[in-house]
N, C-alpha and C positions, 0 to 999 in steps of 0.2 A: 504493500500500500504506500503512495506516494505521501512524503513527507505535511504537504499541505490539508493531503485529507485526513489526515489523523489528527491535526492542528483542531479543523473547524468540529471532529467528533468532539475532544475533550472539551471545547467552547459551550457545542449542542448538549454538553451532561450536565454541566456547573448551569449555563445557561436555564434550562429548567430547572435543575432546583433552587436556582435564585426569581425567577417568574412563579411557584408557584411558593416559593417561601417568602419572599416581598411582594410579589405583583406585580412588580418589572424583569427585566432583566437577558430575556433570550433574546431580541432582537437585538440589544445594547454588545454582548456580545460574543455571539453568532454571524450578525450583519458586518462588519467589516473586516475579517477574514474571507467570509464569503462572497463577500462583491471585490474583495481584490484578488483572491483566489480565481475565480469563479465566472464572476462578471455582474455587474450589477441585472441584467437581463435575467441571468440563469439565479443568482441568489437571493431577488426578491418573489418569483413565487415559491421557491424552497422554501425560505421565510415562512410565508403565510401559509403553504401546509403543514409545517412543524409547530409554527405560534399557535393555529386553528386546533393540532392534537396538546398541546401544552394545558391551554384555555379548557378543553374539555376534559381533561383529567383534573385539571384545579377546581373549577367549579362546584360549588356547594350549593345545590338546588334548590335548598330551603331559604337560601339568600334573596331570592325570586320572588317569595312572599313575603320576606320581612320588608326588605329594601325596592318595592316592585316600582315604584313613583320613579326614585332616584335611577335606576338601574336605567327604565323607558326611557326617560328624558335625554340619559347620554347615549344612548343607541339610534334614537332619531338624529341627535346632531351628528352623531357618527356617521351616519348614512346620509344625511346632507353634505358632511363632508368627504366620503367618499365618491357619493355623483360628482362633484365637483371637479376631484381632484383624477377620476377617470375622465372628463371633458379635457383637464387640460394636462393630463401626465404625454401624452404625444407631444405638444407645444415646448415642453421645457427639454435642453440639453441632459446629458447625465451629469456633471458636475450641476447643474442649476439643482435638479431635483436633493444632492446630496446635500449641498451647502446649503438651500433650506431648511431641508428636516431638520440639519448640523444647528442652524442658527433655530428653530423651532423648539430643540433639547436645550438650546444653552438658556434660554428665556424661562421656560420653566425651570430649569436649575437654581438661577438667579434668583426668581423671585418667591423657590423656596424658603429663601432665608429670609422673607420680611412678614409677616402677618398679614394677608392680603382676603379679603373674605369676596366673593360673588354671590349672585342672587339669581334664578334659574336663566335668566335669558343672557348673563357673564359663562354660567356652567355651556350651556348649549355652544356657545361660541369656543371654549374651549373644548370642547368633544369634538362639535365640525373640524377643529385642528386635529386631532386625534385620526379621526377618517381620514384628513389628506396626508396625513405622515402614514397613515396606512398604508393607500397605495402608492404614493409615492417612496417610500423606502422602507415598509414593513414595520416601522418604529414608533406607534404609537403608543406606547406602555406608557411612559415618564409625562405625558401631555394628560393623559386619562386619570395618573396617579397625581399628580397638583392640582386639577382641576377638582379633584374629591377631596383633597386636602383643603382646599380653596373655598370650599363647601361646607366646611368644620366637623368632616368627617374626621374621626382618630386615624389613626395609622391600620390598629388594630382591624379595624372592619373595612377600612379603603382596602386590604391585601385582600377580602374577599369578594368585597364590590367591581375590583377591577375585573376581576375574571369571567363571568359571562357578558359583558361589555366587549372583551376583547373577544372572545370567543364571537359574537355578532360583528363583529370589523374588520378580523381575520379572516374568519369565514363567508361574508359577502364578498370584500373583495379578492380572494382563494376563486370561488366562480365566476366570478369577472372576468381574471386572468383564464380562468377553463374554458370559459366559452371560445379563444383563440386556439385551444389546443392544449391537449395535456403533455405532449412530448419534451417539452424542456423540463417536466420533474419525473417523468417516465423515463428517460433517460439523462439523465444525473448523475455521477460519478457518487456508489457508497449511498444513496437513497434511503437503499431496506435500514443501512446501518444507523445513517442519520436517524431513521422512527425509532428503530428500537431502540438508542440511546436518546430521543427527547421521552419517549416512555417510562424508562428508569429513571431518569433524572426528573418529572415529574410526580412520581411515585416518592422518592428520594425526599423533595418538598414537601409533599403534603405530611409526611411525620416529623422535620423539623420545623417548619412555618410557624405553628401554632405555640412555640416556645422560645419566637425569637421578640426582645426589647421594642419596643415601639422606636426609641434613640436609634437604634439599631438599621429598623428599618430604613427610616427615615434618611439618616445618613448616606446608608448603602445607595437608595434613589439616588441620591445626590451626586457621589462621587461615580456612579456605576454612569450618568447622565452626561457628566462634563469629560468624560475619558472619551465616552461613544461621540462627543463634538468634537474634540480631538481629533480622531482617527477619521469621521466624515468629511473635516474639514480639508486634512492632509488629501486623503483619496480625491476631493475636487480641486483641489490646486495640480495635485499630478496629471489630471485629466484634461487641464485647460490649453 
């Protein structure tokens, strides 16, 4: 096995179990080993078929009922922001789509550290960002995780709120991209191995999740956000 694809396995292990143990974390990083690995073309639907089985092993379905308001709301703007962002993902270059998303992590990063509150139609607006970093670069985790923080959601329950949110963002635009054709994740270098290694490291999650620090969390977002702006950033300057 070539050196590279053993890279983005160990990334796809740690990566889920830091998405299902914070909430974020496998597209932060997964995504850019595999868009410079790879290519941005072939590693963002890889992406969103790995992020889509991650979300659905995280998932806790009783969350559906407690949180059903909260949950609807970010999944409509999700979905406004992914029409969107399939309208104009043809129009933008590939460093354009990166250095977005890049500058879209770094904003919510930042304005983790200030006490910032929204009211549903601020939240909406931040989930439609959510959608477009979706399909634009598979990265909407850390947009979805501040904006429920932003909501004065705890930490504690944002790690569970993000997951079938993402699960509906992954997954609509997952058939988005199908609808052109499933061959670029049908043939994939290491595929079966990438599932079954986001599976374990999903699994992996859901037993320490629920016993890690709220600080903990919190922080990990943070640093796991401005590394993933880093390395988007580097990747569209080398592309220009």
């Amino acid at each position: 096995m070539d050196s590279y694809l053993a890279l983005i396995i160990v990334a796809v292990l740690f990566g889920a179990i830091l998405q299902v143990g914070i909430g974020i974390g496998f597209s932060i990083l997964v995504g850019p080993p595999a868009m410079i690995f790879l290519g941005t073309s072939v590693a963002v639907p890889i992406l969103l078929l790995l992020n889509t089985i991650v979300s659905l092993v995280a998932t806790d379905w009783k969350t559906l009922n407690i949180d059903r308001r909260v949950i609807l709301t970010s999944v409509v703007g999700c979905l406004i922001g992914i029409g969107l962002g399939r309208l104009t993902y043809s129009l933008l270059s590939e460093p354009a789509v990166l250095g977005i998303t890049a500058t879209l992590l770094l904003i919510g990063a930042l304005t983790s550290f200030f006490t910032i509150r929204v009211k549903t139609n601020g939240f909406v607006t931040v989930s439609g960002l959510s959608g477009l970093a979706a399909v634009w670069a598979a990265t909407p985790g850390p947009l979805m995780v501040f904006g429920l923080l932003a909501l004065g959601r705890p930490p504690s329950e944002v790690r569970r709120l993000v997951q079938p949110i993402a699960l509906v963002a992954y997954g609509v635009s997952l058939l988005l991209y199908g609808m052109n054709g499933w061959q670029v994740i049908t043939q994939a270098p290491a595929i079966v191995i990438f599932v079954i290694a986001t599976i374990l490291g999903s699994l992996i999650g859901r037993i320490v999740g629920p016993h890690l620090p709220h600080v903990v969390i919190i922080n990990t977002v943070r640093v796991i956000s401005i590394f993933a702006c880093t390395l988007l950033y580097q990747r569209a300057f080398t592309l220009l």
